[in-house]
Kinemage of the C-alpha trace (Angstrom):
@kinemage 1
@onewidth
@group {chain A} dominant
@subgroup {mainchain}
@vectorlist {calphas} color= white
{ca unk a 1} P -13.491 5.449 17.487
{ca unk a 2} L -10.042 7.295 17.781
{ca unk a 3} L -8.913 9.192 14.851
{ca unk a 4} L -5.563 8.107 13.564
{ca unk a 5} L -3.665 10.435 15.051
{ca unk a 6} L -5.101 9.339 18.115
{ca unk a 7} L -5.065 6.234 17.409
{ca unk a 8} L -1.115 5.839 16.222
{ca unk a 9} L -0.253 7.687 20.115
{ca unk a 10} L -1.793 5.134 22.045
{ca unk a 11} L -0.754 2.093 19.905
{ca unk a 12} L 3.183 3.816 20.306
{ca unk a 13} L 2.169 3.991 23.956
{ca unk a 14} L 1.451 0.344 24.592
{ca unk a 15} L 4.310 -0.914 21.975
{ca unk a 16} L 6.709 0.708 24.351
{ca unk a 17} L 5.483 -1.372 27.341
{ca unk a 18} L 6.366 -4.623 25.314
{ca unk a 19} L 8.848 -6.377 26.557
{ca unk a 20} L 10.748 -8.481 23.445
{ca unk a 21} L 8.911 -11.645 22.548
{ca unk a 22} L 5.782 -9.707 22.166
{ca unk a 23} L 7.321 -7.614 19.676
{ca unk a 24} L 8.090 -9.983 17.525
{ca unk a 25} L 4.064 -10.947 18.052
{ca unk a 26} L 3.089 -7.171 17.284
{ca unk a 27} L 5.278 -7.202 14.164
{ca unk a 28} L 3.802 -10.573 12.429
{ca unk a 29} L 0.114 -9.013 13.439
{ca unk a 30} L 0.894 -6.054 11.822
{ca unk a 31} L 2.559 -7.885 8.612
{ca unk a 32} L -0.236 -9.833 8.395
{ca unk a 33} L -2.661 -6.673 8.423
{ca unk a 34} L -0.738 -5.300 5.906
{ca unk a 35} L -0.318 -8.055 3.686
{ca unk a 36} L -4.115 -8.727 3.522
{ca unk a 37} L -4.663 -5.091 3.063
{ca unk a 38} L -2.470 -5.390 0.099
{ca unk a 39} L -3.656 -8.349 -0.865
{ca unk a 40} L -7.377 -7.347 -0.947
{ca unk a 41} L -6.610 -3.947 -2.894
{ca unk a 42} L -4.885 -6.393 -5.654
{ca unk a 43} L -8.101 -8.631 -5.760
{ca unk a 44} L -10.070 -5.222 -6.232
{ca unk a 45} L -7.757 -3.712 -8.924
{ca unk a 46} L -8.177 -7.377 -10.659
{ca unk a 47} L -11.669 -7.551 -10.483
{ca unk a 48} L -11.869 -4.043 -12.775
{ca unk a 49} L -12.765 -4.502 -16.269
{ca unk a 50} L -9.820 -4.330 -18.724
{ca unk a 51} L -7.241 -3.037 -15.610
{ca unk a 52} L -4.916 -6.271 -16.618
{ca unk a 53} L -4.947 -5.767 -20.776
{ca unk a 54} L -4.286 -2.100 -19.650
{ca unk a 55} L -1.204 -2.854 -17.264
{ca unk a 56} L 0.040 -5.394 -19.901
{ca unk a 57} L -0.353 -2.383 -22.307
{ca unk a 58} L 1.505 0.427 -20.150
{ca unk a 59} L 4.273 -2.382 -19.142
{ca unk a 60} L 4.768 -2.687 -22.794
{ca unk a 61} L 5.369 1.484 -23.230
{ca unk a 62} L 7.809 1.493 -20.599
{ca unk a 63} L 9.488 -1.543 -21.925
{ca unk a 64} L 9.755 0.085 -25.611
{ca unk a 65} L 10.683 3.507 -23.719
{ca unk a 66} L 7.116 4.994 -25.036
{ca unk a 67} L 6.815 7.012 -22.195
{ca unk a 68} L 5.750 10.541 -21.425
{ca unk a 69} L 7.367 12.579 -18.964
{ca unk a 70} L 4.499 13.572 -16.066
{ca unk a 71} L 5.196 17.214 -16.171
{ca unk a 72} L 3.929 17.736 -20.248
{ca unk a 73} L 0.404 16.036 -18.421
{ca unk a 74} L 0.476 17.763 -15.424
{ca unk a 75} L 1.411 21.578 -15.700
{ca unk a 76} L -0.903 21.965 -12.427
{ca unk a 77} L 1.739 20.802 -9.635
């Protein structure tokens, strides 16, 4: 299997040989790839214990403006 440098080259290498119309059949591919990819990692967040009461909880922080500013947690970066 190509790494993804690799991998990104030779896709780039046959994209450019594509005339048009099978762009636009690349591009839904690809949106669909993506879209299930994003779809799947939602289903997996979901499926966590207490991930939904928790994103309820933090959307109701940032709605109240009970937020902390990420440099106070993170003196590190």
């Amino acid at each position: 299997m190509l790494d993804a440098p690799d991998a990104r080259e030779a896709i780039y290498r046959y994209v450019n040989q594509l005339p048009q119309e099978r762009l636009a059949v690349v591009l839904d591919f690809l949106s669909y790839l993506v879209e299930r990819e994003d779809n799947d990692a939602t289903r997996e967040l979901l499926a966590l214990p207490e991930f939904v009461a928790e994103l309820k909880s933090a959307e109701q922080e940032a709605d109240t403006g009970e937020l902390v500013d990420w440099r106070v947690l993170r003196t590190d970066v």
